[in-house]
C-alpha positions as CSV (number, residue, x, y, z in Angstrom):
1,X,10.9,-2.5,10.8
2,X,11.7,-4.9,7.7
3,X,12.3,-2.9,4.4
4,X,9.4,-1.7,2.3
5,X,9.7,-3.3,-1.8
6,X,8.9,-0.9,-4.5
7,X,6.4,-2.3,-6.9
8,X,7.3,-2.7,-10.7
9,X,7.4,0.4,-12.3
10,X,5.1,-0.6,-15.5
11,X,1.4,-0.5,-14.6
12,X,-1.1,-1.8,-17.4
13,X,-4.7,-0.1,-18.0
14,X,-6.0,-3.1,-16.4
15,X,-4.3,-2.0,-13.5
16,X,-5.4,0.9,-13.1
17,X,-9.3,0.1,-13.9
18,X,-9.1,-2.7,-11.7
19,X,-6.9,-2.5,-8.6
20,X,-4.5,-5.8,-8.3
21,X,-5.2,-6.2,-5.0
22,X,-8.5,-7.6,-5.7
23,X,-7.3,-10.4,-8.5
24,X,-3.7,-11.0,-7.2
25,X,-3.7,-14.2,-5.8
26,X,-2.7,-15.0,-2.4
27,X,1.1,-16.7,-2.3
28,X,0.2,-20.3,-1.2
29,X,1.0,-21.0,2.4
30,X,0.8,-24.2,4.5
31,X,-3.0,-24.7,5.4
32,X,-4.3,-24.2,9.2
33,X,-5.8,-27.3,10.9
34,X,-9.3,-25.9,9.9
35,X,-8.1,-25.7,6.1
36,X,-8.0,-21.9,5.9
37,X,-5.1,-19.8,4.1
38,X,-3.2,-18.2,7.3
39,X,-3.1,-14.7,5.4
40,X,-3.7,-13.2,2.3
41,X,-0.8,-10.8,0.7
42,X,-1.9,-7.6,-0.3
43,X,-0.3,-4.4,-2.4
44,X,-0.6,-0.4,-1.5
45,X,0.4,2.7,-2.0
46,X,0.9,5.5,1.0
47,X,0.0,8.8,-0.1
48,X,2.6,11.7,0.2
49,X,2.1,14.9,-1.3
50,X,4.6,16.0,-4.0
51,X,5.3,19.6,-5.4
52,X,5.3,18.3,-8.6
53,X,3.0,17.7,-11.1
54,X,0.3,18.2,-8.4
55,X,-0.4,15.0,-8.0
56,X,-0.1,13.0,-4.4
57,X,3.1,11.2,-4.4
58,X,1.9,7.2,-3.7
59,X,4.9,4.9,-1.8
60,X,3.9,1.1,-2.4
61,X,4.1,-1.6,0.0
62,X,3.1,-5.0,0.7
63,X,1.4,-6.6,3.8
64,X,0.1,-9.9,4.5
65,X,-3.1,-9.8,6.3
66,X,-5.3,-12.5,7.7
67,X,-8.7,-13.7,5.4
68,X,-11.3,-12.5,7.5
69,X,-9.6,-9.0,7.7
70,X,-9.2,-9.2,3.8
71,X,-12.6,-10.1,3.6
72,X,-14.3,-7.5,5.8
73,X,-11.7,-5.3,4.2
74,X,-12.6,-6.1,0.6
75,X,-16.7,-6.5,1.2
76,X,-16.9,-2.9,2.7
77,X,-14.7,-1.3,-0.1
78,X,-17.3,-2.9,-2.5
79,X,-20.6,-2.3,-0.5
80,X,-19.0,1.4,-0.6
81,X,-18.6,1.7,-3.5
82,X,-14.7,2.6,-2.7
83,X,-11.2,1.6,-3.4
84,X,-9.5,-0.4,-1.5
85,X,-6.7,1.7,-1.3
86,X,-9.8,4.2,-0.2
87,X,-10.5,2.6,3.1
88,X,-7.4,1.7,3.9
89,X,-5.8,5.1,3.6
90,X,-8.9,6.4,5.8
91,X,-8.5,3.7,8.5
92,X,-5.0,4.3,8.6
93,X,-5.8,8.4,8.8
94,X,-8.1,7.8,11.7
95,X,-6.4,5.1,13.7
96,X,-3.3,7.8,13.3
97,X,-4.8,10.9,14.3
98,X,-4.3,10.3,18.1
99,X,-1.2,8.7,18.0
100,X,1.5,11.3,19.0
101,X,4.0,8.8,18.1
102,X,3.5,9.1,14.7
103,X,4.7,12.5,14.5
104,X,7.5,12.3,16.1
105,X,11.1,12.7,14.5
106,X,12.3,9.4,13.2
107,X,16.0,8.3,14.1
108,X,18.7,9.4,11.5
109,X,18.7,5.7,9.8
110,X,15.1,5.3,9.4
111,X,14.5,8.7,8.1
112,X,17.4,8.0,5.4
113,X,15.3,5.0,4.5
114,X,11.9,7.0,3.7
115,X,13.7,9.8,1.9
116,X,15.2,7.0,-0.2
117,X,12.0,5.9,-0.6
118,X,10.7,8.3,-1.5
119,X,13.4,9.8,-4.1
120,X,12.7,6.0,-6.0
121,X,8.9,6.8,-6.4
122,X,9.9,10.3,-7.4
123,X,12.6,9.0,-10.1
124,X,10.0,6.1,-11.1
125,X,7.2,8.8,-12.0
126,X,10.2,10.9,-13.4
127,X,11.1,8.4,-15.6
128,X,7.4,7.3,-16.6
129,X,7.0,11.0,-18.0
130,X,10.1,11.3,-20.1
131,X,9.2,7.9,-21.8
């Protein structure tokens, strides 16, 4: 599994009004033969619960997904009325649920990685609060 970037820890009230995801621009990529963008780059945040501040504690990540997926993705979030972080954490919820791999222990290495992970968000947010 490639390693996850962390996002920039400054977030502006635009930001937060108006999810990136829907004005960041996809990072330009050699056409198809049919003149179509072979996939669009997207940013997210899993959810994890954290004992502090009682707030869910939310790892970013990027992915790069093709443009009728983004599409459909995007279209049903607005029809919806939802985020898009919204449907994709509940897609990612269901398409989970039956999958007794995912809760299996991870290997030594990769679980060092996620707790890293994870201590980074919690610093981040740590630091965003004494500031």
């Amino acid at each position: 599994m490639p390693p996850i970037r962390l996002t920039s820890s400054t977030t502006s009230h635009d930001d937060i009004l108006h999810p990136p995801v829907a004005r960041e621009q996809a990072i330009p990529q050699a056409p198809l033969a049919d003149n179509t963008v072979s996939a669009i780059r997207t940013t997210h945040a899993i959810s994890i619960e954290s004992m502090d501040e009682g707030k869910p504690l939310r790892i970013p990540f990027t992915n790069n997904l093709p443009p009728a997926v983004f599409r459909e993705w995007f279209t049903y979030a607005y029809m919806a009325r939802l985020s898009l972080q919204d449907v994709l954490e509940r897609a990612l919820v269901t398409y989970l649920q039956d999958k007794p791999q995912a809760r299996e222990p991870l290997p030594p290495e990769q679980e060092a990685i996620l707790t890293a992970k994870e201590e980074a968000e919690l610093n981040r947010r740590q630091k965003r609060r004494t500031k």
